[in-house]
Structures are given as structure tokens and as C-alpha cells.
NUVEXGU-469251 format. One record per residue (C-alpha): residue in one letter; x, y, z. Coordinates in steps of 0.25 Angstrom, whole numbers, plus 5000, padded with zeros to 4 digits. Example, Ala and Ser with C-alpha at 12.3 -4.5 7.8 and 13.67 -1.06 7.14 Angstrom:
2
A504949825031;S505549965029;
//
This chain:
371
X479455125778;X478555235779;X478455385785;X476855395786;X476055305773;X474955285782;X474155385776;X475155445767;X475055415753;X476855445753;X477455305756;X478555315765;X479455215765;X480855235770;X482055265782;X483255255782;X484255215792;X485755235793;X486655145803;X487055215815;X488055165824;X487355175835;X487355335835;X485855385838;X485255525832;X484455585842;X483255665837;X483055765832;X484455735824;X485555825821;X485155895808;X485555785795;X485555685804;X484355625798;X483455655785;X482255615780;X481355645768;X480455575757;X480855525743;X479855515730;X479755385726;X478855405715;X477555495714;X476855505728;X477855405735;X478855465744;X479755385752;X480255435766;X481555405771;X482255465785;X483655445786;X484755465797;X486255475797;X486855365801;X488055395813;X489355365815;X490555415824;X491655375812;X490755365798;X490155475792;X488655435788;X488955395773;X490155295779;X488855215787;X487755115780;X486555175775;X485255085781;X483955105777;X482955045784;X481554995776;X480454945785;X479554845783;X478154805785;X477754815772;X477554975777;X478254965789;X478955125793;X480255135793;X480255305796;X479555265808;X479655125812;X480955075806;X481555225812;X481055235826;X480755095830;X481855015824;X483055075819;X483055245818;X483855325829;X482455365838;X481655265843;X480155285842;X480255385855;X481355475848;X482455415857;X483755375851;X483855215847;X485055175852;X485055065839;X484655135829;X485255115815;X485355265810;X485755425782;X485855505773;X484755585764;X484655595750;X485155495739;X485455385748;X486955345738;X487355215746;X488055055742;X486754975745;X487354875755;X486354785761;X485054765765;X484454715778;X483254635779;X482754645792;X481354545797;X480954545781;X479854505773;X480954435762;X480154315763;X478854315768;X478254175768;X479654135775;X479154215787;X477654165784;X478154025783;X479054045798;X478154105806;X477453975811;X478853905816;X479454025820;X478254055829;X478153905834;X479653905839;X479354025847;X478153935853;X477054055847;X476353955841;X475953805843;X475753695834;X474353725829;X474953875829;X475953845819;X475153765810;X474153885808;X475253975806;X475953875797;X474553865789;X474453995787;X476054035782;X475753895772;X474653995767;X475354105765;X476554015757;X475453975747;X475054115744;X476554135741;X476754025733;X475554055726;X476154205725;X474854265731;X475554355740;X474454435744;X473654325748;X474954285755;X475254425762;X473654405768;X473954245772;X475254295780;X474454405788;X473554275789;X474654205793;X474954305805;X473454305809;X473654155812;X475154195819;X474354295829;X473254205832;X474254085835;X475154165844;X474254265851;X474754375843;X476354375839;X477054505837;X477454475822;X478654555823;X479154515837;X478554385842;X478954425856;X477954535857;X476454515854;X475154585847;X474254615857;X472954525857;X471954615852;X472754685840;X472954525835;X471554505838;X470954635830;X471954605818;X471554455817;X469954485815;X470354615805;X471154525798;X469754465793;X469554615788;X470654665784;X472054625785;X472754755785;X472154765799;X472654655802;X473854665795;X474154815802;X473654765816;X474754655814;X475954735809;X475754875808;X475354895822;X476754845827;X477454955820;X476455085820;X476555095834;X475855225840;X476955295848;X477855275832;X476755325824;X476655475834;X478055475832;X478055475817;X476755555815;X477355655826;X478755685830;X479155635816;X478355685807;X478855815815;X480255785813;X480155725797;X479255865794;X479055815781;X477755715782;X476555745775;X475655765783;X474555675776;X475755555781;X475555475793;X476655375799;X476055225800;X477155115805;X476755045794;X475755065782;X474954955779;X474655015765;X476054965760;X475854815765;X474454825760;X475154865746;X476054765748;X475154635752;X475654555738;X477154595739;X477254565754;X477354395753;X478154405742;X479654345746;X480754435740;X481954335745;X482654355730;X482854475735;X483754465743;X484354345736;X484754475726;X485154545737;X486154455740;X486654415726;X486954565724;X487754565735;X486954645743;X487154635758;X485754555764;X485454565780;X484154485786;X483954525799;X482754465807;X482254465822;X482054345829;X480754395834;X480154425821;X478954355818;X478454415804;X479754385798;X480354285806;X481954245805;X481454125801;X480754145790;X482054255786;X482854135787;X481954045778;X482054155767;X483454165768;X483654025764;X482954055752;X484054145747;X484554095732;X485954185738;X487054095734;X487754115748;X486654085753;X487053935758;X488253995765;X487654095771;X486653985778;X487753895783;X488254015791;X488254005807;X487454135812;X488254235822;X487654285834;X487654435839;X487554525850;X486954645851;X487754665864;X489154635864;X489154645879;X488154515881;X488054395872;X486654385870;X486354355856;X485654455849;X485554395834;X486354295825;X486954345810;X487254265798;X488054315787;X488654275774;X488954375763;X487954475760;X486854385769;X486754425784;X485454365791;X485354425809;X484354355815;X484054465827;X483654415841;X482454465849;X482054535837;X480954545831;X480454615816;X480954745821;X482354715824;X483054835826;X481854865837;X481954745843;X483654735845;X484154855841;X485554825845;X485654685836;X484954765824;X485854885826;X487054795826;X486554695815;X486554835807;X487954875808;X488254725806;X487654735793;X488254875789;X489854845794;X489754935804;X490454835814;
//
């Protein structure tokens, strides 16, 4: 999302990020090969965007897709997270990602193919609702386990149905409270990971005082990692030479979700229902290991499509695939019908291209027909 907001008043919001074919740009790049600036929204909000040229041995760059890549979170960095520890060409220690996914500055003049919805918040309470089964058939939580979590999603529906979604967005961060205390501390974006005991236990009583604490011990902790953040506010801000210097970088500003808190329950299923009608090419993507947005609750709002081809689409036989052609280890299953894909990503969790960079690299040039 952002280059800096923490205590910036300029919003920064965006990266972009062209499919390589597998070609890495070592840093400092060759001179063009990569740009950045900021845009003017509107008075006193500027976007950032940084972009890098896609490579290939037989396409000039216009012949390739064009990706651009919008993190989540609400807040969530793209310029930093998304770029170094997911998809850009260096990783956080500046070597060269071997997966990475890497434009062209100015007027971006492009067919709007697709769009990718990867571990997304289409349908909240379809998450909210899964997270007790999903958990249970994992043996993370027992019986009486399930029926606190259970209670507490059942909460969180009637705030919805009542179309009180702030009320709703503060029973969900509710809801994870009683997930954490059931399960000694589940990693909400990879459940084979843990929080630590003592960061669980500090946001559970701040919750009582404030749940931004709690909410930033829970999530934002994950992704403003310490050795991330003296990257961005050093060697980058080096590099970028254009950062005000009243900006700091933050993995995720909490200002943004804070301003979101009524928008972020709210289910925008119809949206990709017009996605779809107009023909616009729709992928869901989700990591098995994902816990905040579970495949099963991806799947639940699937089903809730109004698409016509839906039906067909759902009596389809999923495909297996393998990020290593040499082995035949499994590394995640596609269904697809039309303009409808759905990938469901093996020992993955929220951050896919982090956690099986190959499958997510492949899944990519899947998507954009570039095998």
C-alpha cells in the first residue's frame, strides 16, 4: 500500500509489478530498468507507485502483462512488504528473488484483462462463520473450543444482518480474542506458526483499553518486521531520494483500518458478480494455511455468485499441479471455467508468493498465457 503514512500526512498507496519470466534485476539496476515517483490524487494526497520492467529473451516489455499488485490489510505496504517479501526482484536482504514477478512509467495505456484476488476479504462473515470448523479439522480446537468460537462468529452475523458493521468489525477482533485463547496463540496468517505467549497475552488485556493495540499486536506486528522497516527508512529511502522527510515507512498504518472500521465487514460479493458479467477475467487464489481468510470460507462465497455459469463451473473436477515437473508432489489444485479460475495453494498460507513462491510464480504465468 504505502511508502511511509506512519506519520506522514501523503497516503501512499501503490506498486506495481510486471511478470518476469523468471529473469531477476540485480540492484542497483541498469538505468530505465525501474522507476518510481508519486501521483496527485487530489489536494494533499499523493499516491506512490514503483514499477519495474518486466524481462524477457524474445518480447519487448509492451508484448508482456502488465501486474499491479495492491496489498491488503486494510494498510498493508505494498512498496515495502508486497516488494521485498513477497513478489519484487530483491528480497528483504537486497539479494535477488529467484520468483519474483517483475513496467513502464507514465500513463499506464493497457486492455484491463483480469484481476486476481488473492487470500481476500470478498466476504468477510464467510471467513468469520469458517474459522471454528476449519480450526476444528485441524485438531486446534476441541469441542468446547468450537462452540466459543461458534458463539462469537453467530455474534458477529447479527451485527451484519443488522447492518451494524462497525459493531461488527469490533465483535470479529472479539472473535479472534476467543480464537487465541482456545488455541494458545494461532498465527492468523499461517496456522503452522505461532504468536509467542506473551505478545497474545499483552494484546488480550489491551484489548479491554484499546483495541487498536490489540488489533496492531495482532496483525501489524506480523508484517512491520524490524530488519523491513531499516531497510525502507535506510538503504531505500537512499535509493527512492525522493521521500519527504517528515515520512516514515510503517508495514502497515493502522490509521487506514481505523478509518475503515464500518467498511471492513461489509461483503462486496456483487462485485465480482459484475466482474464476471462483463467478462472480465476473475482468479481466487488462497493458501491452505491461511487462517484470517480461510479456503473455506473463499469457497462459501463463491457459491453465492448470481454468475450464470456459475453451476458449471461447480460440477467441474479440480486439476492438480506441480511446481516441480521433476517430482510429483502436489503443490495446489485449479478449477477453471470461462473467466472463473479458483487455485487452492498448498502449504501456503495468507502470504502465498512468500510461502511457495514457485506455485505462485507459476499460477501467474498460468493466469497471463505465458505457458
Amino acid at each position: 500500500m504505502e511508502l511511509a503514512p506512519r506519520s506522514c500526512r501523503m497516503p501512499l498507496l501503490l506498486l506495481l509489478l510486471g511478470l518476469s519470466t523468471g529473469a531477476v534485476i540485480s540492484w542497483p539496476t541498469e538505468e530505465g530498468k525501474e522507476v518510481w515517483d508519486y501521483v496527485t490524487v487530489r489536494k494533499d494526497a499523493h499516491m506512490f507507485w514503483w514499477l519495474y520492467y518486466a524481462t524477457s529473451p524474445s518480447k519487448n516489455f509492451s508484448e508482456l502483462p502488465l501486474v499491479m499488485w495492491l496489498q491488503g490489510g486494510p494498510g498493508g505496504s505494498s512498496t515495502g512488504f508486497g516488494n521485498f517479501e513477497e513478489i519484487g526482484p530483491l528480497d528483504r536482504d537486497l539479494k535477488p528473488r529467484r520468483t519474483t514477478w517483475a513496467i513502464q512509467q507514465g500513463t499506464i495505456q493497457c486492455n484491463f484483462a483480469g484481476v486476481a484476488l488473492g487470500d481476500s476479504w470478498i466476504s468477510p462473515i464467510d471467513s468469520v462463520l469458517s474459522w471454528g470448523p476449519y480450526l476444528y479439522s485441524m485438531s486446534l480446537l476441541d469441542d468446547q473450543g468450537l462452540a466459543e468460537v461458534s458463539q462469537a462468529a453467530e455474534q458477529v452475523l447479527d451485527a451484519i444482518n443488522k447492518r451494524l458493521y462497525k459493531e461488527a468489525t469490533e465483535l470479529w477482533e472479539k472473535a479472534e480474542m476467543v480464537i487465541e485463547q482456545n488455541t494458545d496463540g494461532v498465527n492468523f496468517y499461517n496456522i503452522l506458526t505461532k504468536t509467542s505467549p506473551t505478545s497474545t497475552m499483552k494484546s488480550s488485556l489491551e484489548f479491554t483499553q484499546s483495541h487498536t493495540v490489540h488489533l496492531f499486536q495482532r496483525h501489524v506486528r506480523h508484517l512491520q518486521q524490524d530488519a523491513l522497516s531499516q531497510l525502507m527508512n535506510g538503504p531505500i529511502r537512499k535509493k527512492l531520494k525522493i521521500i519527504p522527510e517528515d515520512c516514515s515507512w510503517g508495514g502497515q498504518a493502522a490509521s487506514v483500518f481505523l478509518n475503515m472500521e464500518g467498511d471492513f465487514m461489509k461483503p462486496v460479493i456483487s462485485i465480482v458478480d459484475e466482474l464476471l458479467e462483463a467478462g472480465v477475467n476473475v482468479t481466487v487464489y488462497n493458501g491452505q494455511l491461511d487462517l484470517i481468510v480461510d479456503t473455506m470460507g473463499q469457497e462459501a462465497w463463491v457459491r453465492k455468485l448470481e454468475w450464470a455459469e456459475l453451476p458449471k463451473f461447480s460440477q467441474l473436477k479440480w486439476k492438480p499441479l506441480y511446481s516441480d515437473p521433476k517430482t510429483s508432489e502436489t503443490s495446489a489444485f485449479v478449477k477453471s471455467h470461462k473467466n472463473l479460475a479458483f487455485y487452492w495453494i498448498l502449504r501456503a498460507g495468507h502470504m502465498v508468493p512468500s510461502d511457495q513462491g514457485d506455485m505462485a510464480l507459476q499460477m501467474m504465468r498460468l493466469v497471463t498465457q505465458q505457458e
